[in-house]
C-alpha positions in Angstrom: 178.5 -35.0 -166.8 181.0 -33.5 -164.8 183.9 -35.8 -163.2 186.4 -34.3 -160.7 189.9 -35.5 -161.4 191.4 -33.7 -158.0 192.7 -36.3 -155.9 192.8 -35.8 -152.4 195.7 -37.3 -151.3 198.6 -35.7 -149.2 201.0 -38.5 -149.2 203.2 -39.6 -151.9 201.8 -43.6 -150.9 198.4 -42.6 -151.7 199.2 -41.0 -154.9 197.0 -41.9 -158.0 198.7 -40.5 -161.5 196.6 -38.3 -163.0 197.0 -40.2 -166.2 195.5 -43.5 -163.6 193.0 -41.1 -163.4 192.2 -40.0 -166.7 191.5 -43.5 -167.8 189.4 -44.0 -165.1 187.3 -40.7 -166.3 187.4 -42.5 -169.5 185.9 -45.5 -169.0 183.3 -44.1 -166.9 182.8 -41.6 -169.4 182.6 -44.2 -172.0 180.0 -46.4 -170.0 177.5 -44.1 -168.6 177.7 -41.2 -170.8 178.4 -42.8 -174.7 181.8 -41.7 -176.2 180.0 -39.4 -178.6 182.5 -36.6 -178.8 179.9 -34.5 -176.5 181.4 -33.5 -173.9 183.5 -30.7 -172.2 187.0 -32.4 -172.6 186.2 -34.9 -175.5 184.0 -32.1 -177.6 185.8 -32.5 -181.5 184.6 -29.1 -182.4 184.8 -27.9 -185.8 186.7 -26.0 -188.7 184.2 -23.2 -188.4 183.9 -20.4 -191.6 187.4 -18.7 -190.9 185.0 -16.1 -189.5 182.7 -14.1 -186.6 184.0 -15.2 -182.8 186.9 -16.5 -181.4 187.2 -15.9 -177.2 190.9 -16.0 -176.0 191.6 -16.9 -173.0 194.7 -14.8 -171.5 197.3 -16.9 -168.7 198.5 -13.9 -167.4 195.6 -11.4 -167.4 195.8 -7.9 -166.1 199.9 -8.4 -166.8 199.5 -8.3 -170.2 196.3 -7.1 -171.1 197.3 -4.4 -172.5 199.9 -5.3 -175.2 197.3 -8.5 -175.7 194.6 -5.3 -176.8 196.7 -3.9 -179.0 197.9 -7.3 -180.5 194.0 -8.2 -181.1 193.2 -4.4 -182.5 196.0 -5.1 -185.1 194.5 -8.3 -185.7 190.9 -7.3 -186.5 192.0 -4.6 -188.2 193.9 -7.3 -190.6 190.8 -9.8 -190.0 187.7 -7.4 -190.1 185.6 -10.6 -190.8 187.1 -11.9 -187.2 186.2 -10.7 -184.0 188.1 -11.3 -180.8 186.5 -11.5 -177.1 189.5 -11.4 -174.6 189.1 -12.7 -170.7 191.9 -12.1 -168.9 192.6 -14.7 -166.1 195.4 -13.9 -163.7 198.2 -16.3 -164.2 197.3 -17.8 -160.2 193.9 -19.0 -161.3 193.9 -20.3 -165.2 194.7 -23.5 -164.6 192.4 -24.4 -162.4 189.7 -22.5 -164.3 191.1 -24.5 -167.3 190.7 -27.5 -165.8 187.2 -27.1 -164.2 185.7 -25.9 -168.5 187.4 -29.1 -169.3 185.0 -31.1 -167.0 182.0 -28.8 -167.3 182.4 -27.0 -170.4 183.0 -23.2 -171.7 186.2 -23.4 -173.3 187.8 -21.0 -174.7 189.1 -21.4 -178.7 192.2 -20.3 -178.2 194.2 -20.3 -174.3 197.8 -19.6 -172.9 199.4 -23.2 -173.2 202.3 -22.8 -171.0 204.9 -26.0 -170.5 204.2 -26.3 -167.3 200.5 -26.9 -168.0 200.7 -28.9 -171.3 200.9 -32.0 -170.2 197.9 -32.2 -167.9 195.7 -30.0 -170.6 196.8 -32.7 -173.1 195.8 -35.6 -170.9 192.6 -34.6 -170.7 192.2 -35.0 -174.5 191.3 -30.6 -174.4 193.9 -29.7 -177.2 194.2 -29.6 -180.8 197.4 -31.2 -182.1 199.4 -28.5 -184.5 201.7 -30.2 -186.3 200.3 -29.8 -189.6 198.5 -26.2 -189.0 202.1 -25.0 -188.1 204.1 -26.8 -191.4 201.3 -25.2 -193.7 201.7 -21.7 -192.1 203.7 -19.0 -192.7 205.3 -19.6 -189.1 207.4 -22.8 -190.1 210.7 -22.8 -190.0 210.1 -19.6 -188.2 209.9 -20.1 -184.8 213.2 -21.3 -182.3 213.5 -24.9 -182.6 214.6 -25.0 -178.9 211.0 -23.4 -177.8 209.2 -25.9 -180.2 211.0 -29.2 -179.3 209.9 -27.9 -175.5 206.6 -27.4 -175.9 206.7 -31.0 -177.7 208.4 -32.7 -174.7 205.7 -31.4 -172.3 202.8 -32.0 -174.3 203.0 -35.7 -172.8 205.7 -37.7 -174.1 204.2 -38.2 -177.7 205.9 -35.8 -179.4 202.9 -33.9 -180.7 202.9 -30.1 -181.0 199.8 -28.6 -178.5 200.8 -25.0 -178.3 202.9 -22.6 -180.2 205.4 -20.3 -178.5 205.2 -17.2 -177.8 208.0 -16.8 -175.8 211.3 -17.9 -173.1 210.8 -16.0 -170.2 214.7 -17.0 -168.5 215.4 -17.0 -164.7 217.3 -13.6 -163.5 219.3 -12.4 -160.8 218.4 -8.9 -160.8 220.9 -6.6 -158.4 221.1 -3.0 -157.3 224.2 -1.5 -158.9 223.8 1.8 -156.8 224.1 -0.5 -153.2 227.1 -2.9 -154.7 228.9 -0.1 -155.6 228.4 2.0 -152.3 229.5 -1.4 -150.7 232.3 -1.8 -153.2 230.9 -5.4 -154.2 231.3 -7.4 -157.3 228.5 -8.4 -159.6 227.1 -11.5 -158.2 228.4 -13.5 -160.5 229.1 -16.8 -158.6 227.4 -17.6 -155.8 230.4 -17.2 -153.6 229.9 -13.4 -154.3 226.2 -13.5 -154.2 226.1 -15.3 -150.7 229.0 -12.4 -149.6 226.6 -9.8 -151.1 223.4 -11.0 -149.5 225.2 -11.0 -146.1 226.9 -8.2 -146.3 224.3 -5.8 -148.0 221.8 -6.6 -144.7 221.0 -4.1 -141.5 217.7 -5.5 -140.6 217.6 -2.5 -138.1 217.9 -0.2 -141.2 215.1 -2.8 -142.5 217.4 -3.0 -145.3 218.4 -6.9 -147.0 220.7 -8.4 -148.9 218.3 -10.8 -150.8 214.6 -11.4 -151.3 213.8 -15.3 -151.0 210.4 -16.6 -152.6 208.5 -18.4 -149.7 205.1 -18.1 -151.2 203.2 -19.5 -154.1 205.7 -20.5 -157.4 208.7 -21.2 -154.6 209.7 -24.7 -155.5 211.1 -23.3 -158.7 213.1 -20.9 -157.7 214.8 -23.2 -154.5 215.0 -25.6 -157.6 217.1 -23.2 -159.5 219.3 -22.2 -156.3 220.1 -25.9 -156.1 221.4 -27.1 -159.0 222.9 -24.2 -159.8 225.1 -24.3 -156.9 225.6 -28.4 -157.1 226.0 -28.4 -160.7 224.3 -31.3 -161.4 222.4 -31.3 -165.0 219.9 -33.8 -164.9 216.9 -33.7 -163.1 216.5 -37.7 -163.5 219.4 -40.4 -162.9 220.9 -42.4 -165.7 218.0 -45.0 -166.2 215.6 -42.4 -165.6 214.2 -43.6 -162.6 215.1 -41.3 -159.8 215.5 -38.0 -159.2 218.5 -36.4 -158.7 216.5 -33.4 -156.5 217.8 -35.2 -153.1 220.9 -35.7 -153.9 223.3 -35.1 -151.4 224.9 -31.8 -153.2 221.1 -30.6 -153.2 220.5 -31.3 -149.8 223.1 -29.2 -148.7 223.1 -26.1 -151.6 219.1 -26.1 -150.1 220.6 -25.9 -146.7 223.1 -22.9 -147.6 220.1 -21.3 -149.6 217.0 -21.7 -146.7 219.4 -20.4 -144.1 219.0 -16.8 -145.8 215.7 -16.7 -144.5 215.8 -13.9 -141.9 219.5 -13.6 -142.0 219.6 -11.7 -145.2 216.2 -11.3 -146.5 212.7 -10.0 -144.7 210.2 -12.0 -142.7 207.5 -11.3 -144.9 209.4 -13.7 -147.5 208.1 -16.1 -146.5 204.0 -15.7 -147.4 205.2 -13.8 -150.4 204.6 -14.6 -154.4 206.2 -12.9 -157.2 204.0 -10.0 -157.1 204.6 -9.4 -153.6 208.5 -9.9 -153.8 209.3 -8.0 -156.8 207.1 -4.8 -155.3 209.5 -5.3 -152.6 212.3 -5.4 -154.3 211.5 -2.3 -155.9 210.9 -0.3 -152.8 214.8 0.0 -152.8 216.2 -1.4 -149.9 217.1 -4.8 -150.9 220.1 -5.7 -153.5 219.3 -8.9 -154.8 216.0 -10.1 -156.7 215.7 -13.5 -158.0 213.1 -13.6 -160.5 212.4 -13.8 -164.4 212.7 -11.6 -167.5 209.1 -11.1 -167.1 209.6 -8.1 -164.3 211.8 -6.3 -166.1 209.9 -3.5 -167.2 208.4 -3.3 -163.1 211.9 -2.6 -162.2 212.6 0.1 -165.2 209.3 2.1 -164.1 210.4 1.7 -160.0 213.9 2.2 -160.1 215.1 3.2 -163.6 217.5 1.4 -166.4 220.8 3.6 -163.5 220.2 1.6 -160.6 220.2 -2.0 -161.4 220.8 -5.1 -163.8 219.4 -8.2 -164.9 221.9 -10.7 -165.0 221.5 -15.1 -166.0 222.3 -17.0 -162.9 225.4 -17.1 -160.8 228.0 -19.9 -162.0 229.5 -22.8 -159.3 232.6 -23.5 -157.9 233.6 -25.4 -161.6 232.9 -22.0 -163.4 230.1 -23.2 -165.2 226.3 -21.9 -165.2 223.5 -24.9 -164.5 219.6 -22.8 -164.3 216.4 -25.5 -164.5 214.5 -25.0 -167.1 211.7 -22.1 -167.2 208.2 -22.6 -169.0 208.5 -21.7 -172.5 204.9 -19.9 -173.1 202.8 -20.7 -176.0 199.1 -20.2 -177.1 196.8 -22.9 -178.0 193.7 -24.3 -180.3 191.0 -26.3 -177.4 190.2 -29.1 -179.7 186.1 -28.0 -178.3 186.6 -24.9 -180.6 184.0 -24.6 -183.3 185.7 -22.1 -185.1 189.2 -23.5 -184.9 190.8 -21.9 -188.2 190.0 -18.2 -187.7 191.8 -19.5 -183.8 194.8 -20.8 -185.9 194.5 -17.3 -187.8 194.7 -15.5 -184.3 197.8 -17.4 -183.3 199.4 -17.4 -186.4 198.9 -13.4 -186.5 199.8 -13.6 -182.8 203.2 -15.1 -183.5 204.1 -13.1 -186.8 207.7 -11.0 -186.4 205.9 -7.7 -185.9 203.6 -9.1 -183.4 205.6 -11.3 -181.3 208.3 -8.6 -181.1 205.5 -6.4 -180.1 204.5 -8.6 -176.6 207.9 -9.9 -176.1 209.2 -6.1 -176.0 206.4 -5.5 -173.6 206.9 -8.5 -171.4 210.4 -8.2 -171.7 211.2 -11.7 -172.8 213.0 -14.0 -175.2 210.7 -14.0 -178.6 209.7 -17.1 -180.2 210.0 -15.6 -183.8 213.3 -15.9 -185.0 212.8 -12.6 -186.9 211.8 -11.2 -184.0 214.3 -12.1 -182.2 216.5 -10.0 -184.5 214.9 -6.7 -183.5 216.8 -3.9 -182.1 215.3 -3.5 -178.4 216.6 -6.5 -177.4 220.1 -5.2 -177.8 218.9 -2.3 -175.6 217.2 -4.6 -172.9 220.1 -6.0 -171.3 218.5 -9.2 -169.3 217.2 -10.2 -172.1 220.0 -9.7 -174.6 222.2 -11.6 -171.9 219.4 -14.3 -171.1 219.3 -15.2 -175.4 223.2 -14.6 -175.4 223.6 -17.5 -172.5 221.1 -19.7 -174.0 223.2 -19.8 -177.2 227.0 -19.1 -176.6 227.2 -22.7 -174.9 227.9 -21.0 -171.1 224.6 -22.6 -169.8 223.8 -26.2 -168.9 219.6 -26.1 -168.7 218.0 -29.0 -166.5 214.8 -30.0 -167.9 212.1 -30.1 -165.4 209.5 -32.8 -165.9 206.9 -30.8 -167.2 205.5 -34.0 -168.9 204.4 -35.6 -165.9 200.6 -35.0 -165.5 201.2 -34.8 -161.5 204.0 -32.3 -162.5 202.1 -29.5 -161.1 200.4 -30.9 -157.8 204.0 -32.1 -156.6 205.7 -28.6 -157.2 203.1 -26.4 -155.7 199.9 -27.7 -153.6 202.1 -30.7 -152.2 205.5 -29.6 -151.6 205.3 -25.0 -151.6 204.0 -25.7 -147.7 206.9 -28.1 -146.8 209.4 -25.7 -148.4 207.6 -22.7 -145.7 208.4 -25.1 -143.1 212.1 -25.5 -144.2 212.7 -21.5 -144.2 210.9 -21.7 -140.8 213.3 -24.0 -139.2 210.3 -26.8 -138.9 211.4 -29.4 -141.3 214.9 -30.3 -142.6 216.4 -29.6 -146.1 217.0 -33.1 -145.8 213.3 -35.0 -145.2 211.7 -31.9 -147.7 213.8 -33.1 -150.4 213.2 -36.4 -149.7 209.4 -36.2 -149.8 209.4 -34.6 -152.6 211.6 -36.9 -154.6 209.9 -40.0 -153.4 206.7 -38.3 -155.4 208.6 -37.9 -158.1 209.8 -41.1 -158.9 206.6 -42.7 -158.7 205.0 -40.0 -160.3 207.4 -41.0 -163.3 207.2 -44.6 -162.4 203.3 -44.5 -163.1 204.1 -42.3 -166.3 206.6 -44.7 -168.0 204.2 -47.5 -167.3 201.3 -45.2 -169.1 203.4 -45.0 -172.1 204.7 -48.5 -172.3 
């Protein structure tokens, strides 16, 4: 039986939680199906042999299909009584096609279990808890406690482990050395010097810009990041956890300061543009500043070379302090629907070892999960990410914790609010009544979740 839990709603009156909706799905589910442990999202699965199949489904496919082959040679090599199908699902699309197996079936046993998709995956009753796999495992007391604990705040408020990480893929403001020095500019390390930079690195008849500004899909996170980094304020939720601090005056206007870039300092195109199409932009050459993740590293390395730019953590505000929101820690995770779910804990557990997890996170160019691997010499050599770790741990970096847990998380940071954010860079809709819309979701969006959890 399939049920569709997509609301059509587009305003924040009409909204219905998605955990509303859940138990909805499950008392429907209940009285016209039988609660039989049957189907798509309630299948128990089973233990399986250890052996034959396991399919994987990859979050960010064609990205990292490559270092994902090699990972999975080395694997059956290891496991020759294991065999590995990978599907590799551009990192755009899995949720959605996540969310549509849940309802009709065809899960995979083992998926890319990001943060930002946990709680809604979890919701839906479609993943194995961990806990205990991880504890009797080589991997405990082996993976970051920071990555863990985050993964365990997203899963849905119950503390239960649903996905081990793989990774921290950090915000970055990546800049072109070779145009600051020709301009005789500092490193952007403020945002005083990175709004001088931005202005004064643009000659839009030379179709050269300072900065590159994310209009297009995944926007909301970065404006997110611009804002309270430049307010300073380091919590996403007021004192009694109620409302957001996202319209807060200090927002309003850092969001303000940030939109107005937007054809002053960066190309029209910016506005349509994801982070595919920005970062091949960026590394055309013309433009100094980047704003992305550790993830595009190795982009910039092949376009540009390790000579004509850095990757560095986020500008600090006017108090000399650095405040960045909180990016998805990446994990992989058992779909409780799995028949065959300890020969998928062997895959992850293989997947997550020191050698391996060095091995992607060298590739993707990110923070690894592994402590041991986090030891390993290329990170000293990769610079954004040696910096990203170093600012995560040295006690320069306030991180505010975006609300990952809320089932609506997703809908209200993309579908609802990435088309009001275009009409902000277009001059259509004020910082102002964009932040407002978006924060009066919020806080009933966490309203209905506090209620859900009593």
């Amino acid at each position: 039986m399939k049920i569709s839990m997509r609301s059509s709603r587009s305003t924040a009156g009409r909204r219905t939680s998605a955990a509303v909706a859940l138990g909805a799905v499950l008392a429907l589910t209940a009285t016209a199906c039988g609660d039989d442990g049957s189907g798509a999202g309630g299948d128990k699965g089973a233990e399986g042999s250890g052996k034959g199949k396991v399919v994987f489904w990859d979050n960010n496919g064609g990205i990292r299909t490559a270092v994902w082959k090699e990972i999975i040679a080395d694997f059956e090599k290891a496991n020759p009584d294991i065999d590995v199908e990978y599907v590799g699902i551009a990192a755009t699309e899995y949720q959605s096609k996540v969310d549509t197996a849940i309802q009709g079936g065809g899960l995979p046993d083992v998926g890319g279990v990001g943060a930002a998709m946990l709680a809604g995956f979890s919701a839906q009753g479609a993943l194995e808890p961990l806990d205990d796999r991880l504890t009797g495992s080589s991997l405990n007391g082996k993976l970051n406690k920071d990555m863990v604990e985050s993964l365990k705040a997203a899963g849905g408020g119950d503390g239960t482990l649903y996905s081990v990480p793989t990774s921290a893929n950090n915000g970055v403001l990546y800049y072109r050395t070779d145009l600051f020095d020709k301009a005789g500019l500092e490193a952007p390390t403020t945002w005083d010097a990175f709004y001088t930079a931005a202005e004064k690195l643009t000659d839009a008849g030379k179709n050269e810009f300072g900065y590159t500004i994310r209009g297009g899909s995944g926007s909301i996170a970065q404006a997110l990041d611009a804002m309270y980094g430049q307010s300073g304020i380091t919590s996403f939720w007021d004192a009694g956890k109620k409302k957001t601090t996202v319209n807060d005056p200090k927002n309003v206007e850092a969001l303000e300061k940030y939109a107005a870039l937007y054809k002053k300092a960066t190309p029209a195109a910016d506005v349509n543009n994801d982070f595919a199409k920005m970062v091949a932009q960026w590394d055309s050459g013309t433009i100094g500043m980047l704003n992305h993740n550790l993830g595009s590293y190795q982009d910039h390395v092949k376009a540009l070379g390790v000579e004509k730019f850095r990757g560095i953590p986020q500008p600090v505000g006017s108090t000399g302090k650095r405040v960045q929101v909180s990016n998805p820690v990446d994990g992989l995770g058992v779909f409780k629907s799995s028949k065959n779910k300890d020969a998928a804990w062997k895959f992850i557990e293989f997947a997550t070892s020191p050698e391996q997890n060095s091995k992607f996170n060298e590739s993707a160019g990110q923070v690894p999960s592994n402590t041991e691997a986090a030891k390993d010499a290329w990170i000293q050599k990769a610079e954004p990410t040696k910096l990203a770790a170093d600012a995560l741990n040295d006690g320069s970096t306030t991180i505010v914790q975006l609300p990952y847990y809320l089932p609506d998380w997703n809908t209200i940071s993309k579908a609802d609010n990435e088309p009001n954010l275009q009409k902000v860079l277009l001059g259509k809709m004020s910082a102002k009544s964009f932040l407002d819309t978006m924060a009066e979701e919020l806080n009933e969006a966490q309203a209905e979740w506090t209620e859900q959890m009593g």
